[in-house]
RODO-2510 file (C-alpha; in nm, 4 decimals, decimal comma):
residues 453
     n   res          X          Y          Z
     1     x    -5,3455     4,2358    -2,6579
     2     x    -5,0478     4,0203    -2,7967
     3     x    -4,8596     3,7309    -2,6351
     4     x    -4,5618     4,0551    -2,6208
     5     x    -4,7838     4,2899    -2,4407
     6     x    -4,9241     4,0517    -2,1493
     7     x    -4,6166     3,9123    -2,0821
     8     x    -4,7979     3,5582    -2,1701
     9     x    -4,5368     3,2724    -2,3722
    10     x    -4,6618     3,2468    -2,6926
    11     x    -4,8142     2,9276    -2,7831
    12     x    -4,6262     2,6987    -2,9402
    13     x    -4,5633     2,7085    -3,3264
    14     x    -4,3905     2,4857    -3,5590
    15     x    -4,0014     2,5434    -3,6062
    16     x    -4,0192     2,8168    -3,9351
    17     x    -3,9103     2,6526    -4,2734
    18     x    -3,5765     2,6692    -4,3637
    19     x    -3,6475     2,8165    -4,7122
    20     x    -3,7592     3,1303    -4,5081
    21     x    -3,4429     3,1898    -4,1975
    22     x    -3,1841     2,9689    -4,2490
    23     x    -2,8186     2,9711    -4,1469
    24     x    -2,6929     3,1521    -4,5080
    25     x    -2,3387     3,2123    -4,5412
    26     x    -2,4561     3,5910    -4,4982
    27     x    -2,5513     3,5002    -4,1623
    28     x    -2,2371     3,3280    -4,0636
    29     x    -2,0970     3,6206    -4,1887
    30     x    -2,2676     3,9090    -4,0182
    31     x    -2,1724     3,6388    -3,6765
    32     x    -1,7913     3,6434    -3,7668
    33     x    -1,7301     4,0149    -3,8078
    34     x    -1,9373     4,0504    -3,4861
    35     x    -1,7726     3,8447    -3,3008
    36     x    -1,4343     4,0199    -3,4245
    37     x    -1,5722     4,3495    -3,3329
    38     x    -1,6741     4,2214    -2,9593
    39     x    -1,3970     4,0627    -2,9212
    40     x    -1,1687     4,3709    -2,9725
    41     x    -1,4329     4,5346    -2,7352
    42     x    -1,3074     4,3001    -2,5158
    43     x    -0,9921     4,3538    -2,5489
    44     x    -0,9686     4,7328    -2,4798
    45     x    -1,1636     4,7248    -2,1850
    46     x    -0,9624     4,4435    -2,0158
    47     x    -0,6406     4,6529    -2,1360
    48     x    -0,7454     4,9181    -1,9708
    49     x    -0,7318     4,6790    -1,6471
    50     x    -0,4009     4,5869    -1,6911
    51     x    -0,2237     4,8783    -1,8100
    52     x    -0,4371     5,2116    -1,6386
    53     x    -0,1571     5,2183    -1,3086
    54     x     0,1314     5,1871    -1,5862
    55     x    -0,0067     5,4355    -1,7615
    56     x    -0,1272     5,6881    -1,4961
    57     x     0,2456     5,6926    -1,3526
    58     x     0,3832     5,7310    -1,7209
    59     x     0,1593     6,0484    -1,7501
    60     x     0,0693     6,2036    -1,4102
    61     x     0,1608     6,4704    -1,2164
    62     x     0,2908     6,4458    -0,9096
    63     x     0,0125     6,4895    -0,7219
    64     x    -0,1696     6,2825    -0,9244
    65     x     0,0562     5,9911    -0,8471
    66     x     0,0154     6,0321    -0,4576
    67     x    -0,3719     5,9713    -0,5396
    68     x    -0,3178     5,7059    -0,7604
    69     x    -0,5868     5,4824    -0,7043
    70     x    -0,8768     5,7977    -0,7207
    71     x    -0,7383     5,8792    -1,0662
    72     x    -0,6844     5,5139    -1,2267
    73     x    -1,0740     5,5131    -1,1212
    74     x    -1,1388     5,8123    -1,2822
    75     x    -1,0291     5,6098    -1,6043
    76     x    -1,2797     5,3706    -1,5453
    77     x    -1,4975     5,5576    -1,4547
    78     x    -1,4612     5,7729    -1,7787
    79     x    -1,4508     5,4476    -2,0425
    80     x    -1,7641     5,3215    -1,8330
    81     x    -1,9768     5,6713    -1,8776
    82     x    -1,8671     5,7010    -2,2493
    83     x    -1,9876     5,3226    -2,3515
    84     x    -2,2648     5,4039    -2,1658
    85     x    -2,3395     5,7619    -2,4032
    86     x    -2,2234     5,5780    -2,6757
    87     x    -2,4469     5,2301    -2,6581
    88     x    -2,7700     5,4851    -2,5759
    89     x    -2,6792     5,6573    -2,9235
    90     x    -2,5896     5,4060    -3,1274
    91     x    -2,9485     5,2336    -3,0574
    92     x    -3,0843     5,5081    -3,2388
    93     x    -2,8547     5,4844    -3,4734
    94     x    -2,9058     5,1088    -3,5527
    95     x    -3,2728     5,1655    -3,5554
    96     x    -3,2208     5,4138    -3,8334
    97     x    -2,9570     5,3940    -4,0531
    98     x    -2,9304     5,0306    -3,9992
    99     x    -2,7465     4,7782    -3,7997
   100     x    -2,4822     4,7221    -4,0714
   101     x    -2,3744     5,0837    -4,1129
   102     x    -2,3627     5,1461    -3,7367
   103     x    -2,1534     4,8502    -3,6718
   104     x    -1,9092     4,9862    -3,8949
   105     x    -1,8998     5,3265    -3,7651
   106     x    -1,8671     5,1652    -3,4142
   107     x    -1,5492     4,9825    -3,5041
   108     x    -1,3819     5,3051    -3,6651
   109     x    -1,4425     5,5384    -3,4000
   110     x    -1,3154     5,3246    -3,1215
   111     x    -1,0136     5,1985    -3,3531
   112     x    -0,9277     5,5556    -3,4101
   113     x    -0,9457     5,6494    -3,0475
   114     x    -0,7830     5,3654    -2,8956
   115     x    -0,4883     5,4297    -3,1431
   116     x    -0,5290     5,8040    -3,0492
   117     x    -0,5173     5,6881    -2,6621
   118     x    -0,1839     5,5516    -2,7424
   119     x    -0,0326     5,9217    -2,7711
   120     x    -0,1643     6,0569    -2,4450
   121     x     0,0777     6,3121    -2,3624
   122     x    -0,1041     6,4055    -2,0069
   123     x    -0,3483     6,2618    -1,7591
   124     x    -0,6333     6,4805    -1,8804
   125     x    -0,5942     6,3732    -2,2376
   126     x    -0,6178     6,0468    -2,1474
   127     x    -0,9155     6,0335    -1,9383
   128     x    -1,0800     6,2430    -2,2256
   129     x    -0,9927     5,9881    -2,4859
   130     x    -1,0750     5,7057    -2,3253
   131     x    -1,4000     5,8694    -2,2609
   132     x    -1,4298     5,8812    -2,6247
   133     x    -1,2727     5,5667    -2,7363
   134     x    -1,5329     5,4299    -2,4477
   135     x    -1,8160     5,5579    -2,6807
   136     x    -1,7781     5,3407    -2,9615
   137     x    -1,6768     5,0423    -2,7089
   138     x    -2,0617     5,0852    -2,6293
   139     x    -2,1837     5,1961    -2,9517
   140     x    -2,1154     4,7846    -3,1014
   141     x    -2,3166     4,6191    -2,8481
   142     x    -2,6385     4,7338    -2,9819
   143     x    -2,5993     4,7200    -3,3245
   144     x    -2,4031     4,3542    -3,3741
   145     x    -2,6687     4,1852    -3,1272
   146     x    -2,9901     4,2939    -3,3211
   147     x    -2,7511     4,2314    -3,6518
   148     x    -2,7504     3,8792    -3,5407
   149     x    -3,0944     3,8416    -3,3816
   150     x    -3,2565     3,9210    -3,6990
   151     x    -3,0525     3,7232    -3,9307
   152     x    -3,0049     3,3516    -3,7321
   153     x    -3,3160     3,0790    -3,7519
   154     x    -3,5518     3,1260    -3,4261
   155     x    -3,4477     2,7835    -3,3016
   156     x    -3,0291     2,8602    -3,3310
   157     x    -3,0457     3,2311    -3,1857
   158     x    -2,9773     3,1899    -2,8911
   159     x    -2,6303     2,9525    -2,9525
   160     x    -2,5348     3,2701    -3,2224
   161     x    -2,5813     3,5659    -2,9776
   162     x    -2,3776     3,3649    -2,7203
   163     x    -2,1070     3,2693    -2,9566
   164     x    -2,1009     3,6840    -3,0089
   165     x    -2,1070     3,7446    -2,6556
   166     x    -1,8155     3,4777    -2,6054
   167     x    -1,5799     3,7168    -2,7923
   168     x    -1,5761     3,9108    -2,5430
   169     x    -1,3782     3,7095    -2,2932
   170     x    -1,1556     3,5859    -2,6015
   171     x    -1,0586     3,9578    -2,5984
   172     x    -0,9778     3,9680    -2,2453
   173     x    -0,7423     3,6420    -2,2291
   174     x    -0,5676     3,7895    -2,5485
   175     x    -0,5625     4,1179    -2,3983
   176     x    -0,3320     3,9506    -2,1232
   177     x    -0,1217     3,7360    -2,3309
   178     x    -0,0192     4,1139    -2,5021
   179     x     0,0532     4,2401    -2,2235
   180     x     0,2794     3,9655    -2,1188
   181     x     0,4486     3,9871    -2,4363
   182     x     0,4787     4,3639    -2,4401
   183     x     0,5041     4,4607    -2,0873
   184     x     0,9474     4,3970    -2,1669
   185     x     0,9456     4,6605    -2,3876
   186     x     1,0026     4,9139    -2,1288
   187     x     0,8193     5,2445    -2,0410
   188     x     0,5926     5,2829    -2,3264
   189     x     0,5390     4,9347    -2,3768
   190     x     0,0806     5,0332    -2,2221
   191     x     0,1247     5,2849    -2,5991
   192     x     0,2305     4,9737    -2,7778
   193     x    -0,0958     4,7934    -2,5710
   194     x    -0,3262     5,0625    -2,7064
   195     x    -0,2028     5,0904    -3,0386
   196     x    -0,2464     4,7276    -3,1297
   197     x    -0,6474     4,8015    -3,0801
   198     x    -0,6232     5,0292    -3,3633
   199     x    -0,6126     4,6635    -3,5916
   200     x    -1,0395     4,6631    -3,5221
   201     x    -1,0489     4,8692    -3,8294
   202     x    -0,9528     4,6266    -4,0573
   203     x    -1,2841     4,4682    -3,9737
   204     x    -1,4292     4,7197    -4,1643
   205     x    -1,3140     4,6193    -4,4569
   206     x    -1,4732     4,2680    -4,4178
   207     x    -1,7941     4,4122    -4,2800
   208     x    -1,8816     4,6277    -4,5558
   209     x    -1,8350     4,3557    -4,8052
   210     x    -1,9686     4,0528    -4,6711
   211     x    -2,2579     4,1607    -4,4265
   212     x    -2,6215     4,2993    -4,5025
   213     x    -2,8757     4,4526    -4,3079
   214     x    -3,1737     4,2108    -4,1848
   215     x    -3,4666     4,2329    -4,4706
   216     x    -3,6474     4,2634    -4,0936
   217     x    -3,5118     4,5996    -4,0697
   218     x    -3,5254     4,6689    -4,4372
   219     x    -3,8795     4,6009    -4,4705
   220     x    -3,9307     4,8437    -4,1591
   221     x    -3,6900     5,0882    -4,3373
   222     x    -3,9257     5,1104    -4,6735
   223     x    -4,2390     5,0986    -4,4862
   224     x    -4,1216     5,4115    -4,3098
   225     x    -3,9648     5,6094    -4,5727
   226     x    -4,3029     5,5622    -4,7910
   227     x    -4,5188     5,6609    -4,4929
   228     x    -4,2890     5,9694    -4,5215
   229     x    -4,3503     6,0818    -4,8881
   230     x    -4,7321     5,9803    -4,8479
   231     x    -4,7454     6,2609    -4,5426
   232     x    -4,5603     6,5115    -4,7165
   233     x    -4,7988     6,4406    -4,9871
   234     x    -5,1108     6,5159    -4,7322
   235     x    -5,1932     6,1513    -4,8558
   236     x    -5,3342     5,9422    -4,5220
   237     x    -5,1152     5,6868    -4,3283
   238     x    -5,2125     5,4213    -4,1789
   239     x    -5,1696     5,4048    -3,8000
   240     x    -4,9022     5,1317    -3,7652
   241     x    -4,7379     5,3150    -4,0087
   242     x    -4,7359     5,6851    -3,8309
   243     x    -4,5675     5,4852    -3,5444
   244     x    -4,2766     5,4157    -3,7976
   245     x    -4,2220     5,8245    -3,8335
   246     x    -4,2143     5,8620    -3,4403
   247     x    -3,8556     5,8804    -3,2887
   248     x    -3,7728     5,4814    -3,2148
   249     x    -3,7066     5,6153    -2,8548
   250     x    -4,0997     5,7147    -2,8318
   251     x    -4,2336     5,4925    -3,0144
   252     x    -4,0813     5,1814    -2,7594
   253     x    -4,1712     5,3932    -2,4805
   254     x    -4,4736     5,5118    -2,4735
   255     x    -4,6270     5,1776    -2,4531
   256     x    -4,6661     5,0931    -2,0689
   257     x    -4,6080     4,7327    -2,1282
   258     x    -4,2597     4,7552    -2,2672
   259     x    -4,1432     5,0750    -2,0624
   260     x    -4,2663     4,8132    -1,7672
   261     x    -4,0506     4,5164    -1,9464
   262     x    -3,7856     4,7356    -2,0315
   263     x    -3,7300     4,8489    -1,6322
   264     x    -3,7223     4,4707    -1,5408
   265     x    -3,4577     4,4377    -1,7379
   266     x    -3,2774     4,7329    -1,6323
   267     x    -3,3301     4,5781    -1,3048
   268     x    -3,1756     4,2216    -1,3797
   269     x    -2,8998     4,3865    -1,6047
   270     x    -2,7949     4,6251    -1,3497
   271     x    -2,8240     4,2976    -1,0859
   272     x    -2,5253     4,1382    -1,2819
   273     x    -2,3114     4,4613    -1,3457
   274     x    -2,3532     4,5097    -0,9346
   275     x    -2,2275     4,1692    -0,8989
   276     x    -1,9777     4,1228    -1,1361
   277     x    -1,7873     4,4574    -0,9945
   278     x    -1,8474     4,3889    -0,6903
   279     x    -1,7019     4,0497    -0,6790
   280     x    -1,4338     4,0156    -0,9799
   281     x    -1,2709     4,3141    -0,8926
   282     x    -1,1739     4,1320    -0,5739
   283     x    -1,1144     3,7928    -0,6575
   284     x    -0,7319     3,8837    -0,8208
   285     x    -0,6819     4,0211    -0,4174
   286     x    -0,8078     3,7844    -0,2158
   287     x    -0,6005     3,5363    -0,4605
   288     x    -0,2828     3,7401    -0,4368
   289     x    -0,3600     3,7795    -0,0052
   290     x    -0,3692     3,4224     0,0138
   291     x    -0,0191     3,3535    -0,2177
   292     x     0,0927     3,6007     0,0224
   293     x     0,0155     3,4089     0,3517
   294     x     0,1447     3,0969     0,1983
   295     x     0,5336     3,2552     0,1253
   296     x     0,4256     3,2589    -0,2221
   297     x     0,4312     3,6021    -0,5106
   298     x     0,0793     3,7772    -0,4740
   299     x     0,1246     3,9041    -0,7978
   300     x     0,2036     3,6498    -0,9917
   301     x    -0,0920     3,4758    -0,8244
   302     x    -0,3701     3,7389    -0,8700
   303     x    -0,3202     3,8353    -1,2390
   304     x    -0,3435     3,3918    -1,2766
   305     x    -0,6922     3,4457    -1,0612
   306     x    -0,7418     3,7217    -1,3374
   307     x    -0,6994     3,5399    -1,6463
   308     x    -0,8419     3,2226    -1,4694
   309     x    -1,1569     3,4437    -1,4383
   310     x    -1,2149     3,5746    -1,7809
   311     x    -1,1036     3,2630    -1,9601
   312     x    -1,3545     3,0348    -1,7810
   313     x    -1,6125     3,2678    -1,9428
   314     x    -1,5873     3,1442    -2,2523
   315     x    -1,7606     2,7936    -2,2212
   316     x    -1,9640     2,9964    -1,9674
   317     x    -2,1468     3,1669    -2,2558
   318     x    -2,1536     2,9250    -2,4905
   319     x    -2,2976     2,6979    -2,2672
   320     x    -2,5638     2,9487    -2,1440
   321     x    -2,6118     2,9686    -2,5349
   322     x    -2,7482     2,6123    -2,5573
   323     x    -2,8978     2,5792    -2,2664
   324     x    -3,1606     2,9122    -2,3690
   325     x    -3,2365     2,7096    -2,6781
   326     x    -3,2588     2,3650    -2,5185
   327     x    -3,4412     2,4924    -2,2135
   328     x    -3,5459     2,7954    -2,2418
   329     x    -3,4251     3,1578    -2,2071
   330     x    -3,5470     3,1723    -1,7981
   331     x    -3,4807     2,8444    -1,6838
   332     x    -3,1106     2,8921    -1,7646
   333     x    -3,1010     3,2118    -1,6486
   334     x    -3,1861     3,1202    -1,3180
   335     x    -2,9718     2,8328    -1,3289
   336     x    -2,6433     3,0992    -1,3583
   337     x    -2,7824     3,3221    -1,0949
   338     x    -2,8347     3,0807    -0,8524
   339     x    -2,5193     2,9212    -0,9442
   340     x    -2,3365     3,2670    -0,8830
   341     x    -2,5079     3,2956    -0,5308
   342     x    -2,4004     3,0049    -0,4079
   343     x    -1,9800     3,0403    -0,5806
   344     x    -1,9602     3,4035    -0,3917
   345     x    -1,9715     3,2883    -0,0077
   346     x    -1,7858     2,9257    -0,1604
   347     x    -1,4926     3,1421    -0,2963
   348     x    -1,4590     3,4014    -0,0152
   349     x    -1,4729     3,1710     0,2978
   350     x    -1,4473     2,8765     0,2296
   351     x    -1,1127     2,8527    -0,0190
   352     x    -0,7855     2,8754     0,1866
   353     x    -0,5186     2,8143    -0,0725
   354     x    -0,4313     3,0129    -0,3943
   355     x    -0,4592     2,6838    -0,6014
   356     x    -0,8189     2,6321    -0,4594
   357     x    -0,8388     2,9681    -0,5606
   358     x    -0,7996     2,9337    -0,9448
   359     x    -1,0453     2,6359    -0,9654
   360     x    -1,2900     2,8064    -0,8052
   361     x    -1,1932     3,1642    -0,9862
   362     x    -1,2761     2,9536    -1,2847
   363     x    -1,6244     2,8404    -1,1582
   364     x    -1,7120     3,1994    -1,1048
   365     x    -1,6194     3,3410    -1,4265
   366     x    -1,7938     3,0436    -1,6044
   367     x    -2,1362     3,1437    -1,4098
   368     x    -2,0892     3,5248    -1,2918
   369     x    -1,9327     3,6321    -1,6383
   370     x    -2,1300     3,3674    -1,8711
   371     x    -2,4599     3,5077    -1,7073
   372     x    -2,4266     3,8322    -1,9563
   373     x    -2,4723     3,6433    -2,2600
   374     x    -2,8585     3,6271    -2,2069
   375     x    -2,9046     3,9630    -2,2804
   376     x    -2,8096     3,9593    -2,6116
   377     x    -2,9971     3,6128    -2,6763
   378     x    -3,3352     3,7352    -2,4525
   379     x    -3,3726     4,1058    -2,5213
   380     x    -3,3910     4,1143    -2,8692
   381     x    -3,7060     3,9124    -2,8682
   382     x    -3,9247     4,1430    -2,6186
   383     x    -3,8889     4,4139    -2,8210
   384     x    -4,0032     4,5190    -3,1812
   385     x    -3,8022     4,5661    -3,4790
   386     x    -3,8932     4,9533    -3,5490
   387     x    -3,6781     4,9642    -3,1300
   388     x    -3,5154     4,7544    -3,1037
   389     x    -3,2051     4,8586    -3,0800
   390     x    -3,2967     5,1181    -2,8981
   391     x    -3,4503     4,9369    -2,6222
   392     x    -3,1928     4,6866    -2,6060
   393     x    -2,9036     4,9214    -2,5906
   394     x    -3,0892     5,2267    -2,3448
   395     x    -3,1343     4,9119    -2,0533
   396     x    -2,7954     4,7084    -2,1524
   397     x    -2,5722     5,0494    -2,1312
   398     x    -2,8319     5,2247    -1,8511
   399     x    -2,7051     4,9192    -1,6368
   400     x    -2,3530     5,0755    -1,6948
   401     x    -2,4502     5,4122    -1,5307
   402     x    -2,6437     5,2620    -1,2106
   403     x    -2,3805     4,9658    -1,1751
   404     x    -2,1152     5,2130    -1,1769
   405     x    -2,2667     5,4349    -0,9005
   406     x    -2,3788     5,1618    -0,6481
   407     x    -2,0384     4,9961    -0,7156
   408     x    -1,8793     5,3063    -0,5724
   409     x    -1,9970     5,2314    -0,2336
   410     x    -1,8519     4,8646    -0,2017
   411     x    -1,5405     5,0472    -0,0998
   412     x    -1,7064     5,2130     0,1595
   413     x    -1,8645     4,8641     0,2538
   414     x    -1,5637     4,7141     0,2734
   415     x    -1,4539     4,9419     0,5869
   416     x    -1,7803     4,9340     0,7840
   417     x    -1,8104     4,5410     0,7949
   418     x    -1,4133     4,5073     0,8055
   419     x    -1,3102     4,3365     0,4863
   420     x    -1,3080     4,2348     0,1383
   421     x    -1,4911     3,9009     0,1854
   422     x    -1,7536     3,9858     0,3832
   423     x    -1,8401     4,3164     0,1886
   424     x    -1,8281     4,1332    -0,1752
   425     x    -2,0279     3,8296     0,0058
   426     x    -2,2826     4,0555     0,1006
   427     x    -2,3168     4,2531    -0,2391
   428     x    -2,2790     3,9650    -0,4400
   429     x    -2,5199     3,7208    -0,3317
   430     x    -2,8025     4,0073    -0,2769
   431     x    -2,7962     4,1137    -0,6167
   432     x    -2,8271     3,7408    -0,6751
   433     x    -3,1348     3,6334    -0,4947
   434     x    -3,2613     4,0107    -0,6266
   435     x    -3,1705     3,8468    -0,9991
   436     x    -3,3721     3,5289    -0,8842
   437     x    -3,6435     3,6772    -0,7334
   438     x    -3,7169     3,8773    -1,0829
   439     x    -3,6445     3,6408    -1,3511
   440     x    -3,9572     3,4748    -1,3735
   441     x    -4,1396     3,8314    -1,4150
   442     x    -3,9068     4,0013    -1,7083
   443     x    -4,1288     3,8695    -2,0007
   444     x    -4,2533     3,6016    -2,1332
   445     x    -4,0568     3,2483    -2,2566
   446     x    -3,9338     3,3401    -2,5923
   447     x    -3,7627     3,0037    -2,6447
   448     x    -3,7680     2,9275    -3,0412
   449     x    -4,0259     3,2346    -3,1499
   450     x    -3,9616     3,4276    -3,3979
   451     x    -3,8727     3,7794    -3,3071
   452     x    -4,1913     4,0614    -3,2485
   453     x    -4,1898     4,2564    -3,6005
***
């Protein structure tokens, strides 16, 4: 049984030679147009945020505007199921056709759609394309993190996927700079919002000329298509092999000891998603409430909380980044959860002015947002190359679906214990001790191994 299947950390081996992984500028490459693509990912869904109310009155009926709050959720709710569809697929896809060609398809289909969403002449159209444009918002995840967990040196990984992960709250503060640059343009200025995520497909252009697929995927690629021809020969394969011609799905699977790793990460992914709904989606309130109290604009104050928020996770991933390949992948991740425990009661009771607010706010997102960008640095490395992908993107975008659902019922929360901070203290800081409580069990220390083949 390997170090992989008994959850053991490896023993440790000398750092690999730089003749055989080292930072090529095909590497730094593959990172760049990631990083674009993520970012943009970023972007849209944080758009989404600031222009779904705008765009639901632009659209709706009337009755749809006296329910406005059920059907700017159902927008949500609707770019949240399709990333989740689309992530799931795309795994397979990555695993075979290649991370490369995926990644590109990603960025099209969500550049066409979120161009497309632009147009929206009705509420129903727009739910239904944002379901869609949603799909390839998920379908990138998968594909750019195994991209760049099988091209970056063992002991850099870890900084790489959380410089990818980063772009993703680049997205979001640029997201809100547009919008307070377009927002003057009048009534359509949420189409102008939309239509400026249609640029993503430029990407493409880099993408297909500067990045290759991992010779870790190629070499998995060639075994597989010549165990092919030899059993359509009637020629024998060998057994590692035959694996190779089983759906990458299965083949992860059906070995208990990664079906049980993959569930613990389901478990710790859909931990942060709980928390990070459950608390950020109130933080820009409570801000605003307390501007409010003071004589001061709510508004102005809340979408500052916002930004405040999403910016601070910028350095929050980055750092987390370092820290995985100074410390180790578990020892930092329980350093950001128990951080977040301990900033969720701090924020909600014991801040009293909107401009304790925003340093705090900032705190949060550094720790509650920066928390994510283990998963792209950690779960590539439990998981081998023939599914990975698929593993990686069936727990990230699973997380979606059962964050999504439990988050539902914070509203309902809310009203039994008779508020905002007492419900998102309570949510928030049990999903945290549950995220504390498991990360020692996920796997084993991967800290500067190479990835399972």
């Amino acid at each position: 049984m390997s170090d992989l299947q008994n959850d053991v950390s490896p023993p440790r081996t000398p750092a690999p030679s730089p003749a055989v992984r080292h930072i090529d500028k095909s590497s730094r490459r593959a990172l760049f147009a990631s990083w674009l693509g993520w970012t943009f990912d970023g972007f849209e869904t944080y758009a989404l945020v600031l222009v779904g109310p705008t765009a639901v009155m632009a659209v709706g009926t009337e009755a749809q505007l006296a329910d406005l709050p059920t059907y700017i959720s159902g927008l949500l709710a609707a770019t949240l199921a399709g990333w989740a569809l689309g992530g799931i697929l795309a795994g397979f896809a990555a695993d075979r056709l290649g991370r490369r060609r995926t990644l590109i398809l990603s960025i099209l289909w969500y550049a066409l759609f979120t161009g497309l969403t632009a147009l929206a002449p009705d509420y129903w159209w727009l739910l239904t394309l944002r379901f869609i444009t949603g799909m390839g918002l998920g379908a990138e995840w998968g594909s750019a993190t195994t991209l760049i967990g099988e091209l970056w040196p063992d002991r850099s990984r870890g900084r790489a996927a959380a410089v990818l992960q980063s772009g993703f709250g680049v997205g979001a503060v640029i997201a809100a700079l547009a919008w307070y640059l377009l927002e003057p343009a009048g009534d359509n200025a949420w189409r102008y919002l939309f239509l400026t995520g249609t640029l993503p497909a430029l990407i493409v252009l880099y993408v297909r000329r500067a990045v290759r697929d991992p010779e870790m995927w190629t070499s998995v690629r060639d075994r597989r298509r010549k165990a092919k021809a030899a059993q359509e020969a009637g020629s024998a394969v060998a057994a590692a092999d035959r694996e190779l011609l089983r759906s990458p799905f299965t083949a992860v699977f059906s070995h208990a000891h990664l079906r049980r790793r993959a569930l613990r990460l389901l478990l710790l992914t859909v931990v942060s998603v709980i928390g990070l709904y459950a608390v950020s989606a109130w933080i820009p309130a409570y801000t605003a409430q307390l501007a409010m109290d003071t004589g001061e604009t709510g508004t102005r104050w809340g979408a500052n909380a916002g930004l405040v928020f999403n910016g601070a996770s910028v350095p929050g991933y980055l750092l987390l980044g370092y820290l995985a390949d100074r410390w180790g992948r578990k020892p930092t991740m329980l350093l950001y959860y128990s951080v977040s425990a301990a900033v969720v009661p701090v924020f909600f009771f014991a801040v009293h002015t909107p401009q304790a607010a925003l340093a705090v706010a900032a705190v949060a997102g550094f720790f509650i947002l920066g928390q994510f960008a283990w998963m792209p640095i950690y779960m590539p490395e439990l998981f081998p190359t023939s599914g990975r992908a698929t593993a990686i993107s069936t727990v990230f975008n699973s997380a979606r679906i059962a964050g999504a659902l439990v988050t539902l019922g914070t509203g309902m929360l809310i009203s039994l214990l008779g508020g905002i901070t007492a419900a998102a203290t309570v949510v928030g800081v049990v999903m945290y001790v549950i995220a504390i409580a498991t990360v020692w069990f996920v796997g084993p220390e991967t800290k500067g191994q190479p990835l399972p083949r």
